[in-house]
PDB file as gemmi writes it, atoms N, CA and C in Angstrom:
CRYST1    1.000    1.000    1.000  90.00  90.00  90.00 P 1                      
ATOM      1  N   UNK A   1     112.659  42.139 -34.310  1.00  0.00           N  
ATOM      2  CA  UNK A   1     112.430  41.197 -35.374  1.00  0.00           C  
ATOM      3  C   UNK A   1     113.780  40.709 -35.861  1.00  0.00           C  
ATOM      4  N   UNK A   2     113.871  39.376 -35.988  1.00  0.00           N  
ATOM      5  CA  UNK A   2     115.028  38.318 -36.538  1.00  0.00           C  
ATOM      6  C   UNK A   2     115.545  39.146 -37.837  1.00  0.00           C  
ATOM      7  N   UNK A   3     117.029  39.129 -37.966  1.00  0.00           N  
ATOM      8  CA  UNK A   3     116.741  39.245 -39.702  1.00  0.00           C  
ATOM      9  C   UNK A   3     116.452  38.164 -40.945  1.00  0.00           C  
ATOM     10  N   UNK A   4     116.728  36.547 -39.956  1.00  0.00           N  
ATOM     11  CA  UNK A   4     116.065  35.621 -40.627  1.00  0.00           C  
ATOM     12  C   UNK A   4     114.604  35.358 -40.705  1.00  0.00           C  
ATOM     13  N   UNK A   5     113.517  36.475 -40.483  1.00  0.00           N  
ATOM     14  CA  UNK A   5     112.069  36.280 -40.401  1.00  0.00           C  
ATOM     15  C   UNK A   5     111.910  36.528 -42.167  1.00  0.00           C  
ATOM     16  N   UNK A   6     110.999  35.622 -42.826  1.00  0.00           N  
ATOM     17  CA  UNK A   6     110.924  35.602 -44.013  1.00  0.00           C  
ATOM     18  C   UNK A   6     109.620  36.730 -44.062  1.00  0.00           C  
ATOM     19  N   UNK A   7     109.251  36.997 -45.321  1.00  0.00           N  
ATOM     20  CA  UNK A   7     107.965  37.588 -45.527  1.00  0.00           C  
ATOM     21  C   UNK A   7     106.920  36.997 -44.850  1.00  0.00           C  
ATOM     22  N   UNK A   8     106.901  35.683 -45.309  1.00  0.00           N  
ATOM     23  CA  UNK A   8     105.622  35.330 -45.156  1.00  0.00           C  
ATOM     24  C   UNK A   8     105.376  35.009 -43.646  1.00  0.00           C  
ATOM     25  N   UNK A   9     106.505  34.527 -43.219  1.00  0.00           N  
ATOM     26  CA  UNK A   9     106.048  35.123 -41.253  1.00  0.00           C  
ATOM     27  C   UNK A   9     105.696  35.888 -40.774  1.00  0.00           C  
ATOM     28  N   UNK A  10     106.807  37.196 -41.358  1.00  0.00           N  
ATOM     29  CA  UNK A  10     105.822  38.618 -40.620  1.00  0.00           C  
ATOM     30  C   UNK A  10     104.041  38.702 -41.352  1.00  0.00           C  
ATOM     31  N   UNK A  11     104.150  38.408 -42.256  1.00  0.00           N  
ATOM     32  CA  UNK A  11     102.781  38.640 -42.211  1.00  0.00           C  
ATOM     33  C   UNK A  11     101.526  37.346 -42.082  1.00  0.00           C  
ATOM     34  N   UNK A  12     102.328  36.577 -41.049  1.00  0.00           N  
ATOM     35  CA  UNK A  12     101.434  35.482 -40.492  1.00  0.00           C  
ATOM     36  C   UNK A  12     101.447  35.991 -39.403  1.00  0.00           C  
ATOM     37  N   UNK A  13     102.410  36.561 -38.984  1.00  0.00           N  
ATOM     38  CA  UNK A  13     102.901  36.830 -37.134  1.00  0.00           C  
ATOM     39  C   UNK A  13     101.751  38.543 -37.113  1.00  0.00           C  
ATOM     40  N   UNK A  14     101.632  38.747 -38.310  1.00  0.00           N  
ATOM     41  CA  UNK A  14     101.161  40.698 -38.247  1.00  0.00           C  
ATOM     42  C   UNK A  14      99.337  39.844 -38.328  1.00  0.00           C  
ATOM     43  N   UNK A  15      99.121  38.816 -38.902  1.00  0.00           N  
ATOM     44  CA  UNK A  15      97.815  38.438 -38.808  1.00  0.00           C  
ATOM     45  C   UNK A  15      97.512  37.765 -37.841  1.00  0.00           C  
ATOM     46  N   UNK A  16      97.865  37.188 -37.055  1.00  0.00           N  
ATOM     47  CA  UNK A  16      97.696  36.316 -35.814  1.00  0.00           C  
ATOM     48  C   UNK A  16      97.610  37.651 -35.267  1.00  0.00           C  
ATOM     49  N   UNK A  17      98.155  38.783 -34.972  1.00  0.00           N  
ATOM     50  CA  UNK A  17      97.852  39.914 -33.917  1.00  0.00           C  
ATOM     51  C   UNK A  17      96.673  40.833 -34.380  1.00  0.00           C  
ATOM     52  N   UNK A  18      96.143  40.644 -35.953  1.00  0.00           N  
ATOM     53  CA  UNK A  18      94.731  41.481 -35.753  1.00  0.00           C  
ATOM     54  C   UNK A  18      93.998  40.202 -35.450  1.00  0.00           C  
ATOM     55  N   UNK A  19      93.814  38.956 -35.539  1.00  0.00           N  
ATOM     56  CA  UNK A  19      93.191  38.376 -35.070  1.00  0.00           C  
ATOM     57  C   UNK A  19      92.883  38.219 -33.878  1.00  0.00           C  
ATOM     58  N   UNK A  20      93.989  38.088 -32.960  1.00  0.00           N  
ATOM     59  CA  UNK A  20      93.918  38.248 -31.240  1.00  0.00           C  
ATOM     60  C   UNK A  20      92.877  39.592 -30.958  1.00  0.00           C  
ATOM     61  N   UNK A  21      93.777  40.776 -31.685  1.00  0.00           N  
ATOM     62  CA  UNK A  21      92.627  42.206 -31.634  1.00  0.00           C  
ATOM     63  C   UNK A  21      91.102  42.095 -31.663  1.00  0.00           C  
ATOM     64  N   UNK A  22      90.951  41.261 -32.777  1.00  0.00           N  
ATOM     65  CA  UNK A  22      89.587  41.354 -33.470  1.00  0.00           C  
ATOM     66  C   UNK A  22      89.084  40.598 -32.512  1.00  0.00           C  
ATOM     67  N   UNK A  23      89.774  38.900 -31.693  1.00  0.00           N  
ATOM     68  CA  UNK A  23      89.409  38.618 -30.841  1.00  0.00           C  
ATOM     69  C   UNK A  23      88.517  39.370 -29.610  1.00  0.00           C  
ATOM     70  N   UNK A  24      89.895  40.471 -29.008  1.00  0.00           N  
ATOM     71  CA  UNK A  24      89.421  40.551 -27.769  1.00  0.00           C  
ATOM     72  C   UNK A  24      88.354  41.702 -27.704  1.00  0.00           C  
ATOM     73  N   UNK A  25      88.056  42.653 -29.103  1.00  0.00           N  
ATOM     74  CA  UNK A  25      86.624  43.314 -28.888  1.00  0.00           C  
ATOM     75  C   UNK A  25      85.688  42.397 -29.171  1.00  0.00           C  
ATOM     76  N   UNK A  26      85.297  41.016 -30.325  1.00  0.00           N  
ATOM     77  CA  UNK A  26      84.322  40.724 -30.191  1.00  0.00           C  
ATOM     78  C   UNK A  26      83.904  40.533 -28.358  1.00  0.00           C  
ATOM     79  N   UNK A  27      85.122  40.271 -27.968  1.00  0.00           N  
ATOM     80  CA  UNK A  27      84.477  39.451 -26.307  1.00  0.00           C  
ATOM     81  C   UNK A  27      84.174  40.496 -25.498  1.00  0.00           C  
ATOM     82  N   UNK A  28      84.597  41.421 -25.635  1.00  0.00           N  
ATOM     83  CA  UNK A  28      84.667  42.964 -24.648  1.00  0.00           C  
ATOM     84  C   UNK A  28      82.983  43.300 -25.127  1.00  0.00           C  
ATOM     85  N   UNK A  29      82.703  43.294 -26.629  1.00  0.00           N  
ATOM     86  CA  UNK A  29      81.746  43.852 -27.034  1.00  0.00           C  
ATOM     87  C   UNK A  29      80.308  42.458 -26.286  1.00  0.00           C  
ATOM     88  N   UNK A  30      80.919  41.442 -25.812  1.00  0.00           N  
ATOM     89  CA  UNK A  30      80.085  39.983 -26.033  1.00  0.00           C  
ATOM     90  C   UNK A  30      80.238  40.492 -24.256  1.00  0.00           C  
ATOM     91  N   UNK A  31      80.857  40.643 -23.570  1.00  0.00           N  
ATOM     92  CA  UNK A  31      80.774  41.089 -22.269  1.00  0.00           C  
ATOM     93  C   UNK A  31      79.416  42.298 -21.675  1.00  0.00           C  
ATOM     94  N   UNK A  32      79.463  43.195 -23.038  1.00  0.00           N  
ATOM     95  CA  UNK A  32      78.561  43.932 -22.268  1.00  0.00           C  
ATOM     96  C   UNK A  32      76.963  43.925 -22.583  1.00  0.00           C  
ATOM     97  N   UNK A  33      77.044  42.716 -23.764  1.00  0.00           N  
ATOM     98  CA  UNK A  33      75.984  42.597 -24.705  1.00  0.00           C  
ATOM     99  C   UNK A  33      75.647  41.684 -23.226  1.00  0.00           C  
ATOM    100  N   UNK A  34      76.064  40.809 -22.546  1.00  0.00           N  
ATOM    101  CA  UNK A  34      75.822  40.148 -21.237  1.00  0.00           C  
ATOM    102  C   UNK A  34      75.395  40.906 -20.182  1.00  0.00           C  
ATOM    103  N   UNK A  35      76.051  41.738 -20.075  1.00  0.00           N  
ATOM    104  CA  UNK A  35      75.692  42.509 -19.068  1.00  0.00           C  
ATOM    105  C   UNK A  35      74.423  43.662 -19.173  1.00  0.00           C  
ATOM    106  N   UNK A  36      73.905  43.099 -20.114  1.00  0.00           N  
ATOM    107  CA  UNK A  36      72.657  44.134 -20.880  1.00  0.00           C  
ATOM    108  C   UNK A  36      72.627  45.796 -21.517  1.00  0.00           C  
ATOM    109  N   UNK A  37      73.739  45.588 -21.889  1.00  0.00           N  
ATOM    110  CA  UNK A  37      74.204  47.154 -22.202  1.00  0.00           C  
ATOM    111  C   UNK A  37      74.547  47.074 -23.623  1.00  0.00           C  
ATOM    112  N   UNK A  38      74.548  48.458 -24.463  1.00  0.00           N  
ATOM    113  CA  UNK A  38      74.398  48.025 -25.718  1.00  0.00           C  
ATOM    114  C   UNK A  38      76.174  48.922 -26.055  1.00  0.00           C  
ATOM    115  N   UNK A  39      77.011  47.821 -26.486  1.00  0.00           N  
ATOM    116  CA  UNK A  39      78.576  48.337 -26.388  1.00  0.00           C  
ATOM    117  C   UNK A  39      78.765  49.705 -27.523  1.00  0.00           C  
ATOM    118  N   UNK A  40      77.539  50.022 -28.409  1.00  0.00           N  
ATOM    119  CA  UNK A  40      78.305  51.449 -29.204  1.00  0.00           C  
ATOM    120  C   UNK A  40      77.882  52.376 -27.695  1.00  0.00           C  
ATOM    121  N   UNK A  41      76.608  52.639 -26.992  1.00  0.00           N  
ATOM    122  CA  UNK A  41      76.275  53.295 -26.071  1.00  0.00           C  
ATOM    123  C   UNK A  41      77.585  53.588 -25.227  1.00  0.00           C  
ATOM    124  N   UNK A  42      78.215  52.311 -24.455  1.00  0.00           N  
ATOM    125  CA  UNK A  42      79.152  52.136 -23.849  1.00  0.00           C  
ATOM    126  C   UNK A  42      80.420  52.704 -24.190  1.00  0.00           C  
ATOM    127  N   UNK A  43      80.537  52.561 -25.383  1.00  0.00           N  
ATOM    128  CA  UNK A  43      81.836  52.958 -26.416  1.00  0.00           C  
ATOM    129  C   UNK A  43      81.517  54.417 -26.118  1.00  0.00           C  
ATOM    130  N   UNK A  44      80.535  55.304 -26.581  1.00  0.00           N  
ATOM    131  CA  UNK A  44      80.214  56.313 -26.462  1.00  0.00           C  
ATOM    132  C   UNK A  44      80.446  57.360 -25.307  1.00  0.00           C  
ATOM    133  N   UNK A  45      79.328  56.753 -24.166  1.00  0.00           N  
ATOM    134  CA  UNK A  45      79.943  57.417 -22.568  1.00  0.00           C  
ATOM    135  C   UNK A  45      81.509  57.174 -22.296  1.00  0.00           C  
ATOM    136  N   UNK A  46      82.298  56.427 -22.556  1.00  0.00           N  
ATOM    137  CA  UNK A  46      83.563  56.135 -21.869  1.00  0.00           C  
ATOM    138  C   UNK A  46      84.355  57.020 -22.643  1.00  0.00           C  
ATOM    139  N   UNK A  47      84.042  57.614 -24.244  1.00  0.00           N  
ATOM    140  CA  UNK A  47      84.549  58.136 -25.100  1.00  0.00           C  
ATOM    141  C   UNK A  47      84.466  59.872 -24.262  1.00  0.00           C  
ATOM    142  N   UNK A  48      83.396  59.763 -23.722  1.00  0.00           N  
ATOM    143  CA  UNK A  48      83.154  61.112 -23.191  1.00  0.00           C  
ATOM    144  C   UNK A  48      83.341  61.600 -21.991  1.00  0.00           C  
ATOM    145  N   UNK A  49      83.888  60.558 -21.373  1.00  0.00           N  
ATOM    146  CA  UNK A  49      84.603  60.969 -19.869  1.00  0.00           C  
ATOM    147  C   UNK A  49      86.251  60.646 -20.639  1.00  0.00           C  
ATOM    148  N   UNK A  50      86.558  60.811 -21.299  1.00  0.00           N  
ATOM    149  CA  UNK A  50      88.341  60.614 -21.740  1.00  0.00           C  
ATOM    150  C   UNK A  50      88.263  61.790 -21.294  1.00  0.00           C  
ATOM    151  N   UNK A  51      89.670  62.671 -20.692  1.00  0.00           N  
ATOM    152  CA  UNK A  51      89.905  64.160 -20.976  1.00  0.00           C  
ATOM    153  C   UNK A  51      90.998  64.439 -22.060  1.00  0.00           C  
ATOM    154  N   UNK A  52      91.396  65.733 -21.831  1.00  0.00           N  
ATOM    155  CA  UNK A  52      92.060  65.652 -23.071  1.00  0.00           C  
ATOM    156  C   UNK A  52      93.672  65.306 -22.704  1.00  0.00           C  
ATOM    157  N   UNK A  53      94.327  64.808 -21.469  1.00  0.00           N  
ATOM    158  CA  UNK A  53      94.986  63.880 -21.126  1.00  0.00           C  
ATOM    159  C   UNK A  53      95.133  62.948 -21.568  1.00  0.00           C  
ATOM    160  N   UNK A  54      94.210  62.037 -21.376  1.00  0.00           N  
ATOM    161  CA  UNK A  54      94.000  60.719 -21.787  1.00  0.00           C  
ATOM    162  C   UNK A  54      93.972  60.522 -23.169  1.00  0.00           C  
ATOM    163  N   UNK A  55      93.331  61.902 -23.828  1.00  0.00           N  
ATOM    164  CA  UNK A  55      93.721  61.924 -25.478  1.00  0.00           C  
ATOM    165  C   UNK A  55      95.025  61.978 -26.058  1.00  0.00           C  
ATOM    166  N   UNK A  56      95.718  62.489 -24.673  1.00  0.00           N  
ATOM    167  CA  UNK A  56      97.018  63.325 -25.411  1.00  0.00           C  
ATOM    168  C   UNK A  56      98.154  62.198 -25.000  1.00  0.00           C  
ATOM    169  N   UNK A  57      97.642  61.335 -23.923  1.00  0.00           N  
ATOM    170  CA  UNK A  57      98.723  59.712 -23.430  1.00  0.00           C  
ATOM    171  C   UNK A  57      98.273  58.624 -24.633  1.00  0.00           C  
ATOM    172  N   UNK A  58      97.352  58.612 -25.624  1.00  0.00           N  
ATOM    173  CA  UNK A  58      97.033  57.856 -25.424  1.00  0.00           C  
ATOM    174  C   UNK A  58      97.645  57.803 -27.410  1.00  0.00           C  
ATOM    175  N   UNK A  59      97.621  59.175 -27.850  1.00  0.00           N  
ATOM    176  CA  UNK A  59      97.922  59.364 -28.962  1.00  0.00           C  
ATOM    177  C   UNK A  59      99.630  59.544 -28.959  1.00  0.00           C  
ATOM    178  N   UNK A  60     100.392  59.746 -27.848  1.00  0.00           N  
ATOM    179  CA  UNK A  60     101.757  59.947 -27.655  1.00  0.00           C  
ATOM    180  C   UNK A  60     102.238  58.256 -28.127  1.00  0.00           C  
ATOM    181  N   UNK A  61     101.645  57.173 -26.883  1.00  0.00           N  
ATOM    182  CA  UNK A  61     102.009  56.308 -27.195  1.00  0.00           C  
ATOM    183  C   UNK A  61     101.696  55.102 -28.597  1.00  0.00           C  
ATOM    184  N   UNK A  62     100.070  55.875 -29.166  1.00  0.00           N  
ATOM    185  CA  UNK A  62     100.189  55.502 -30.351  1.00  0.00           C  
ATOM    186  C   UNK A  62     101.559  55.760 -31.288  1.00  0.00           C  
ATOM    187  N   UNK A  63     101.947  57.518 -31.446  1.00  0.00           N  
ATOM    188  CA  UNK A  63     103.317  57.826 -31.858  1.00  0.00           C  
ATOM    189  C   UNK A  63     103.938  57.281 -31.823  1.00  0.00           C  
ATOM    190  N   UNK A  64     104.555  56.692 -30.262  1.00  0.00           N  
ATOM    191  CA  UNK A  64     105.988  55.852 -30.163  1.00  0.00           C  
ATOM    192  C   UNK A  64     105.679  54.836 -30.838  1.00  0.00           C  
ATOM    193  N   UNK A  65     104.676  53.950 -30.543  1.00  0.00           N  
ATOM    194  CA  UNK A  65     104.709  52.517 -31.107  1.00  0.00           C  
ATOM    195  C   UNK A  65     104.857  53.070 -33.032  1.00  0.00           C  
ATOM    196  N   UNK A  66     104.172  54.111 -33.460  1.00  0.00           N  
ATOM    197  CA  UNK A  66     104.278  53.997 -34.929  1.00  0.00           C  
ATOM    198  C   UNK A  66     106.128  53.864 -35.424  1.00  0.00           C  
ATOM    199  N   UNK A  67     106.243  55.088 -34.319  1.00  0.00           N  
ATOM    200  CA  UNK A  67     108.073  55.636 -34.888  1.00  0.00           C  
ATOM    201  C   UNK A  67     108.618  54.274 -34.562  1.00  0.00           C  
ATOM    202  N   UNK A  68     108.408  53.850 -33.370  1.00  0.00           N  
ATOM    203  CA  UNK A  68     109.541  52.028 -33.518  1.00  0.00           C  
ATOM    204  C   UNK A  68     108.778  51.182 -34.643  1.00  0.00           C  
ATOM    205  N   UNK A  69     108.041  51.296 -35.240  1.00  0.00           N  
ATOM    206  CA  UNK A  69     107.694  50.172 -36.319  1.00  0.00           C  
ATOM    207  C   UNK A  69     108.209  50.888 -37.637  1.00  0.00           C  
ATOM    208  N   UNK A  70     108.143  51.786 -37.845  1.00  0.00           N  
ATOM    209  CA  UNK A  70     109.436  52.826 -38.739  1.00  0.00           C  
ATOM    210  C   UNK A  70     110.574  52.946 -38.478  1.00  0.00           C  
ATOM    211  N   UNK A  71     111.190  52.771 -37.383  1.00  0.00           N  
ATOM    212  CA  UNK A  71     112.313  52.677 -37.374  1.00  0.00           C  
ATOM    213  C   UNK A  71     112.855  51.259 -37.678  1.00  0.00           C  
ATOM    214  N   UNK A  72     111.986  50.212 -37.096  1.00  0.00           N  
ATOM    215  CA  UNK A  72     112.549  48.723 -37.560  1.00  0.00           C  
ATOM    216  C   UNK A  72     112.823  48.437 -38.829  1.00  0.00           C  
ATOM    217  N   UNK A  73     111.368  48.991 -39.500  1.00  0.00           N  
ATOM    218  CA  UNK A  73     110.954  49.187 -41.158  1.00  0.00           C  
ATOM    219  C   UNK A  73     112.685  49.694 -41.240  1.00  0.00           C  
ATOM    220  N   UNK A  74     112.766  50.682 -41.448  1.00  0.00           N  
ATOM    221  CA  UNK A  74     114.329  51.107 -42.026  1.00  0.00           C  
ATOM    222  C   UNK A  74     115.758  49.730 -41.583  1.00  0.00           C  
ATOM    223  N   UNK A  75     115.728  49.694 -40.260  1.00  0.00           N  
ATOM    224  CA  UNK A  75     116.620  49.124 -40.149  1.00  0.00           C  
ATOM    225  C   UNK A  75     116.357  47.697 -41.537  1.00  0.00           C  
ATOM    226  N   UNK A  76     114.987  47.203 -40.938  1.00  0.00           N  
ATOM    227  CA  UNK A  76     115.753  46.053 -41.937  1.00  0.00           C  
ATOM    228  C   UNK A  76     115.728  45.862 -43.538  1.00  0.00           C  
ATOM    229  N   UNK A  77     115.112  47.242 -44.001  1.00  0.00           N  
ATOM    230  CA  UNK A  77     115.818  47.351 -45.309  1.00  0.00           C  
ATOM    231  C   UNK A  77     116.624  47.926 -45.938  1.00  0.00           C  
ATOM    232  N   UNK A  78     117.547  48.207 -44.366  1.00  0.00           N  
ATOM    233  CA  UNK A  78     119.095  48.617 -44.560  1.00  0.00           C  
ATOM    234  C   UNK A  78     119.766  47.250 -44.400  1.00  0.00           C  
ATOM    235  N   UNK A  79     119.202  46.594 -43.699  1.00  0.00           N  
ATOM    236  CA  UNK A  79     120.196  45.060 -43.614  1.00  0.00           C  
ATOM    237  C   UNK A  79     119.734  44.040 -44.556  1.00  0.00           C  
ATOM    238  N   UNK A  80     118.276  44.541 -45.571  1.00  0.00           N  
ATOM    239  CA  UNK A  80     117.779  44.090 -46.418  1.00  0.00           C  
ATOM    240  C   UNK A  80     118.903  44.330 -47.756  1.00  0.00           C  
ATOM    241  N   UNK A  81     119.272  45.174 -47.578  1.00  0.00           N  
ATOM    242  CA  UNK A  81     120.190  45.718 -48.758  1.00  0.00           C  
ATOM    243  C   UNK A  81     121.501  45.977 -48.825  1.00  0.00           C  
ATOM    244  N   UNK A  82     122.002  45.536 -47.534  1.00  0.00           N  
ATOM    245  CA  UNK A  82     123.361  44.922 -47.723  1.00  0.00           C  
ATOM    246  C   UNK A  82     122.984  43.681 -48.080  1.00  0.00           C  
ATOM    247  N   UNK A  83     122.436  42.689 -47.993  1.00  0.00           N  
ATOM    248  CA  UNK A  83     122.651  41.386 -48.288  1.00  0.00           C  
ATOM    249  C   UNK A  83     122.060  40.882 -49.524  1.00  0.00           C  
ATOM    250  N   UNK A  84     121.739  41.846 -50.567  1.00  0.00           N  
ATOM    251  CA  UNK A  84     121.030  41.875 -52.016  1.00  0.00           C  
ATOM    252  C   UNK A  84     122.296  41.648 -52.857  1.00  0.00           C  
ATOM    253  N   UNK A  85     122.521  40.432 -53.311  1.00  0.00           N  
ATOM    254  CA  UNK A  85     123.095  40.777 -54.524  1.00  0.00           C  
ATOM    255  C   UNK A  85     123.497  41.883 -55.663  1.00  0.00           C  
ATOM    256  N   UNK A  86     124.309  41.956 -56.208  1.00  0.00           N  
ATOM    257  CA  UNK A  86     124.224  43.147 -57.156  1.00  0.00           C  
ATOM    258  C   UNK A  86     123.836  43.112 -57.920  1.00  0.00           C  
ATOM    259  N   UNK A  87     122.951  43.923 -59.283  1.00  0.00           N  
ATOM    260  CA  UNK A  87     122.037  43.122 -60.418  1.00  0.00           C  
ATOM    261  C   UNK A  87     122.199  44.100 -61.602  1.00  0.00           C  
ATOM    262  N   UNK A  88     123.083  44.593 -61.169  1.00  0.00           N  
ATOM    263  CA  UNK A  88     124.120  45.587 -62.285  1.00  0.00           C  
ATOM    264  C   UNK A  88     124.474  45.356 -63.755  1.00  0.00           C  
ATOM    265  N   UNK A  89     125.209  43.943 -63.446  1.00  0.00           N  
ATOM    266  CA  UNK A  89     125.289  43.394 -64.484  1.00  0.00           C  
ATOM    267  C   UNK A  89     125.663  41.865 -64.106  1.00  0.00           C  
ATOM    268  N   UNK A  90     125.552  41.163 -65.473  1.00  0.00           N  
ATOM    269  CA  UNK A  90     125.596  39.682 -65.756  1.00  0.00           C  
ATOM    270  C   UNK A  90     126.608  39.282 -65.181  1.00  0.00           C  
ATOM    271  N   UNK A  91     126.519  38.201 -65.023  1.00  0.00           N  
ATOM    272  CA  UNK A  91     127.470  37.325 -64.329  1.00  0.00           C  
ATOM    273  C   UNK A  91     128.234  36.764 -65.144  1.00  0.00           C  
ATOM    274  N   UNK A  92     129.679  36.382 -65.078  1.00  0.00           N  
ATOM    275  CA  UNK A  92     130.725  36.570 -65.928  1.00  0.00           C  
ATOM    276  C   UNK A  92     130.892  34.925 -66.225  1.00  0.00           C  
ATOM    277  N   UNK A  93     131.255  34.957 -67.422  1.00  0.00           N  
ATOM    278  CA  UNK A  93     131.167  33.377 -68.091  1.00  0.00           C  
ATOM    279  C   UNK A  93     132.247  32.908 -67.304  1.00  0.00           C  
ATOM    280  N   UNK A  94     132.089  31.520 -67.503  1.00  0.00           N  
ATOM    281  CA  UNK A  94     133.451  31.042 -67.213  1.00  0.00           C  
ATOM    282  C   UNK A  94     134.409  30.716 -67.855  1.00  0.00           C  
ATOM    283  N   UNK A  95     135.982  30.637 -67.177  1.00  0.00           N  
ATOM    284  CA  UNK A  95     136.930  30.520 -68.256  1.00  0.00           C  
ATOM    285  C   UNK A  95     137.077  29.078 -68.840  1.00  0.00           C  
ATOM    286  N   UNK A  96     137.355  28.934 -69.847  1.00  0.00           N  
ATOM    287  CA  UNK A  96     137.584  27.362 -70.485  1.00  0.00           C  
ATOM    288  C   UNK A  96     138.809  27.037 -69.662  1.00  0.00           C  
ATOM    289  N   UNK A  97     138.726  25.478 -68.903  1.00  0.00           N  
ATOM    290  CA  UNK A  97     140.044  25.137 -68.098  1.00  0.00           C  
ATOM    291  C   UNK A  97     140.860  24.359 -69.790  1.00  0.00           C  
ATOM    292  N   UNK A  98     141.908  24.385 -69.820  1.00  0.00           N  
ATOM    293  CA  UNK A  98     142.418  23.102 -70.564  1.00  0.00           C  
ATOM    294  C   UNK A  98     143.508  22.283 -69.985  1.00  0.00           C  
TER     295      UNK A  98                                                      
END                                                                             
């Protein structure tokens, strides 16, 4: 991520990707509703042939992806906060020129 990405991008850019998500189960779920099968059933059997492999790849790489979105998180409100003004105190009058 840019460090010029404003707020309101990332969270246009973070909603455009549950939308794609939300996209591609309605169609997965619209695939099997086609194919005459009822998708919690489906959801169900496929849930029950996972082993505990597939539990254990599948929750690892959930992990990684969390720790790099925590780690970005930090970075950029370490580069968020070098570039903050100081708000310590007031800003100093100016001098009268004569």
């Amino acid at each position: 991520m840019a460090a010029s990405n404003n707020p309101s991008e990332i969270i246009a850019k973070a909603q455009a990707l549950i939308d794609q998500a939300q996209q591609s189960v309605a169609s997965s779920e619209q695939f099997f509703r086609d194919q005459g099968l009822n998708p919690e059933k489906v959801r169900t059997v496929l849930e029950g042939q996972m082993t505990a492999r597939h539990h254990e790849e599948a929750n690892a790489a959930f992990k990684a992806d969390m720790d790099a979105v925590e780690q970005e998180t930090r970075e950029e409100q370490a580069r968020a906060s070098f570039n903050a003004a100081p708000t310590g105190t007031a800003p100093r009058r100016p001098r009268p020129m004569v």
